[in-house]
N, C-alpha and C positions, 0 to 999 in steps of 0.2 A: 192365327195362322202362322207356321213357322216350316220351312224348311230345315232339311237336313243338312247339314256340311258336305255330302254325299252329291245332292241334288238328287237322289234318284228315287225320296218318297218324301213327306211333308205332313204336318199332322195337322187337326183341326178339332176345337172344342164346339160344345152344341147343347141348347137347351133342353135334351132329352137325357143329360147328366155324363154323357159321354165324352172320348176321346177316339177320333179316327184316326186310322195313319192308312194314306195314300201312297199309290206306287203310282209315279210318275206316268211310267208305260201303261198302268191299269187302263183294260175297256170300259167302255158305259156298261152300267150294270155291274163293277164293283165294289161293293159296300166298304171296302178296306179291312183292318184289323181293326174291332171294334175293344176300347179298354172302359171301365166302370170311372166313374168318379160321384158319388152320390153326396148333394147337395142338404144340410141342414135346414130342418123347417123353421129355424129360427132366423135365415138370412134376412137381411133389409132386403132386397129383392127379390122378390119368388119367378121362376119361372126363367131366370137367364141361364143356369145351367153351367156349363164350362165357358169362364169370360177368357181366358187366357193359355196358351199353349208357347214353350220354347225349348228349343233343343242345346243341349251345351255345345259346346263347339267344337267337342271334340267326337260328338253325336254318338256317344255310348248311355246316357241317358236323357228322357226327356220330361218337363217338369209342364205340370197343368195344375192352374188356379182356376178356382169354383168363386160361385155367388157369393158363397158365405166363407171367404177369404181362407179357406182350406188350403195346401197344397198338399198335390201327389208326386211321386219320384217314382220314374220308371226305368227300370233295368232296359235297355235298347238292343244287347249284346247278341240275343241270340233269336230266333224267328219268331217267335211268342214271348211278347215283351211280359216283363213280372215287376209285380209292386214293390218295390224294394223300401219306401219310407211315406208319412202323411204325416201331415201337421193336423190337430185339433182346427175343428171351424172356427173362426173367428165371428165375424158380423157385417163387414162391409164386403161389399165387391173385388175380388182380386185383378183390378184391372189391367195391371202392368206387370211384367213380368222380363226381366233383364242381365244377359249373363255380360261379366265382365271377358273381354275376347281371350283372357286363358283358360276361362274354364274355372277360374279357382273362387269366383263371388259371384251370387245370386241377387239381385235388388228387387223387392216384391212391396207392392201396395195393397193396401186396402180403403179404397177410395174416399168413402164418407166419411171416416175416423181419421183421413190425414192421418197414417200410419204407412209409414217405410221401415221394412224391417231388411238387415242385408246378413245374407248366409252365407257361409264357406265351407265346403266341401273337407272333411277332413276323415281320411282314412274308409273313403268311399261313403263315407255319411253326410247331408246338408246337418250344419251346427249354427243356431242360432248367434248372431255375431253382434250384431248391434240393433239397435230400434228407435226410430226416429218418428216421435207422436206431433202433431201439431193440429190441434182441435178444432182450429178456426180455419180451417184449409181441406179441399179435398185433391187428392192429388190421384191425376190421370194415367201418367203415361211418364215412363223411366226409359232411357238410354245410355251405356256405358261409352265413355271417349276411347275412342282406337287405342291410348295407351293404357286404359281400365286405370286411370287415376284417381277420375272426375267421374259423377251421375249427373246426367242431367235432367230436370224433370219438368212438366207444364202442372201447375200448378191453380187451382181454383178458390177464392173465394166465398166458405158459405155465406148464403143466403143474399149476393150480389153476383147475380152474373155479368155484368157489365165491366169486373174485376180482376186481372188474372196478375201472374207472373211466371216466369222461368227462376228456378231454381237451380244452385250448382252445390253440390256435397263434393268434401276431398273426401273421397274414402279411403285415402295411405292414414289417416288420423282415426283413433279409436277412443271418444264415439266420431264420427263424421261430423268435419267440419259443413253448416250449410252457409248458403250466402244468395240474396237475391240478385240472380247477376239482372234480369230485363223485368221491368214492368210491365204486362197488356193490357190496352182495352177492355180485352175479351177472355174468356179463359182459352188457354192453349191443350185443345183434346191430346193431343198428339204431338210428340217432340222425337226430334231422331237428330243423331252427327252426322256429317256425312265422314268417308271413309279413313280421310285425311284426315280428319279433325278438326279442320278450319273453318268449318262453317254448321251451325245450327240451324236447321229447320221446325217449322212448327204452325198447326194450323188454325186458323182463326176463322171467325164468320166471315165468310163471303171472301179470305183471300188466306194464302201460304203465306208466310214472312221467312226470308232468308236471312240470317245474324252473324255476322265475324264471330266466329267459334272462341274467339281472346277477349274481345270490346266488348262484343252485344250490342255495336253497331248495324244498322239492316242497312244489307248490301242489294236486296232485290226482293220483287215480291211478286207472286201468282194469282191473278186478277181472277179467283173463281166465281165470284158473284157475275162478272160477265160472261164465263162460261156457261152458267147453268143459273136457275131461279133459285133454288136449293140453296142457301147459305153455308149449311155449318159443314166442315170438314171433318171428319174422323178420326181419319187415318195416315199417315205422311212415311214414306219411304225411300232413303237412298237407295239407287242402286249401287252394284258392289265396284264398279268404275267411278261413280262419283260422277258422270257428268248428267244423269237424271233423275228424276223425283217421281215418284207413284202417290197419288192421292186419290181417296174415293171419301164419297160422303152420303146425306140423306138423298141427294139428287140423284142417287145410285148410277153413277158413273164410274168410271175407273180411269183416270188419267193420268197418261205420260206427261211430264215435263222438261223442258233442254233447262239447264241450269246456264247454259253461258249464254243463248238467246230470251230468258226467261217465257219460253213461248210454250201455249199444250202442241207438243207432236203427235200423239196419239190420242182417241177417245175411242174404248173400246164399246162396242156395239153387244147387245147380247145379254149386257150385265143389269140391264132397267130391272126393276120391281120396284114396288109402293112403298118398301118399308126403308132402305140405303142399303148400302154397302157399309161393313164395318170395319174389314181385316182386310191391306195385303201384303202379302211378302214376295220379293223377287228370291229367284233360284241360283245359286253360289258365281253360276256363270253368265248372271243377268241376260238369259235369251227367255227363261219361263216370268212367269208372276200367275201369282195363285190368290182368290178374292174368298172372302167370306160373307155372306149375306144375311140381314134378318131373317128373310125369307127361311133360310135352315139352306139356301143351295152353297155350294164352291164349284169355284169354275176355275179351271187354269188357261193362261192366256200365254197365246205364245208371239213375244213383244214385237216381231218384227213382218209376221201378217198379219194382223190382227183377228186372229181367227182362237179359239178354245180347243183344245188340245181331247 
């Protein structure tokens, strides 16, 4: 799920090989602009379809990762968005997807190969720029630091899930510098900055951990195991003020959290199914949040009645 810089439509990937783009103000019963993304019958996972969707920031194009660690580039500019570039399939899952906040670096995985490849935009084209292989690792989920210096990543151990770490690359060094800045328990699904950059987030079975964005000391943490029976976390989201956290998970919740009472303020109603909540992303002026589900639904929430838009 990924909003526009706009706020005023939001795109979403989906197992039926596609890319939607939503208009905010749309009624029920608009399908959106529907775009192709077709999936290799070689991927390691059949059947997820588009894992990944991000808008640049400067929202003139928008970029979607497939199963089989493809990507597409999409011209945004004019009312019927057009293919402008694609990458060859790879073979892992594109699960993360990460623009640096000027617009000028892309950071993309592909999960099971422990591969980070990071692109730069040069003279309207994404150019492959570096690639960062690591075999014995699968890696989740990428976040650029407000000053686009730093990636940050959650990182998995194969074939020990009991194993994780956070990862930190300088991407000013070519190739990128990594370094394991925190150890986890657990693997970390989801990792995000917050806006300032002072603080790392990341979600773990049964709770958020909050980290000094410098140390990788944890300054706080969100007890979801007590929340919900559901352990594992997804998905983790600053909003664009910094003072709350969006998390949804298999519990198929969607919850608000205060970051300076570390308490849930919100648990959005509406959002249950059997299968989780995967994706959310809040809207440029943190009043929307928009959810993506296994089930195939999206729901946009709007944060301060708690009602779906």
């Amino acid at each position: 799920m990924s909003f526009s810089p706009t706020g005023k439509v939001f795109a979403s990937g989906g197992g039926d090989e596609t890319i939607r783009i939503w208009k905010v103000e749309s009624k029920n019963g608009d399908n959106g602009i529907v775009l192709p993304h077709p999936i290799s019958k070689d991927a390691l996972v059949r059947g997820a379809g588009v894992v990944q969707v991000a808008f640049v920031p400067n929202g003139k194009m928008l970029v979607s990762g497939g199963a089989d660690g493809s990507l597409r580039f999409w011209d945004m500019t004019s009312e019927k968005p057009r293919l402008r570039q694609e990458t060859p399939a790879g073979k892992g899952l594109a699960t993360s997807l990460a623009f640096s906040p000027d617009g000028k670096l892309l950071a993309a995985t592909e999960r099971q190969l422990g591969i980070m490849r990071l692109w730069e935009i040069r003279d309207s084209k994404f150019v492959n720029l570096d690639i960062s292989t690591n075999n014995n690792n699968e890696i989740f989920s990428l976040d650029f630091s407000p000053d686009g210096k730093t990636l940050v990543a959650g990182v998995g151990v194969k074939g020990n899930p009991d194993k994780g770490a956070i990862w930190l690359w300088d991407v000013t060094k070519r190739p990128a510098v990594k370094r394991v800045f925190v150890e986890t328990e657990n693997v970390p699904r989801s990792v995000c900055y917050s806006p300032d950059g002072e603080l790392i987030a990341y979600g773990d079975i049964g709770i958020v951990r909050i980290l000094n964005g410098r140390t990788g000391q944890q300054q706080g943490f969100f007890d979801c195991e007590a929340a919900s029976p559901d352990k594992l976390v997804i998905s983790v989201k600053f909003s664009p003020n910094g003072r709350f956290l969006a998390t949804c998970g298999y519990d198929s919740t969607v919850r608000i959290w205060d970051i300076a009472s570390l308490k849930s303020i919100h648990v959005f109603s509406g959002a249950d199914n059997s299968e989780g909540v995967e994706q959310v992303d809040f809207s440029p002026d943190g009043t929307l949040l928009v959810s993506g589900a296994k089930d195939k639904s999206v729901r946009l929430w709007n944060l301060w009645s708690n009602t779906t838009e």
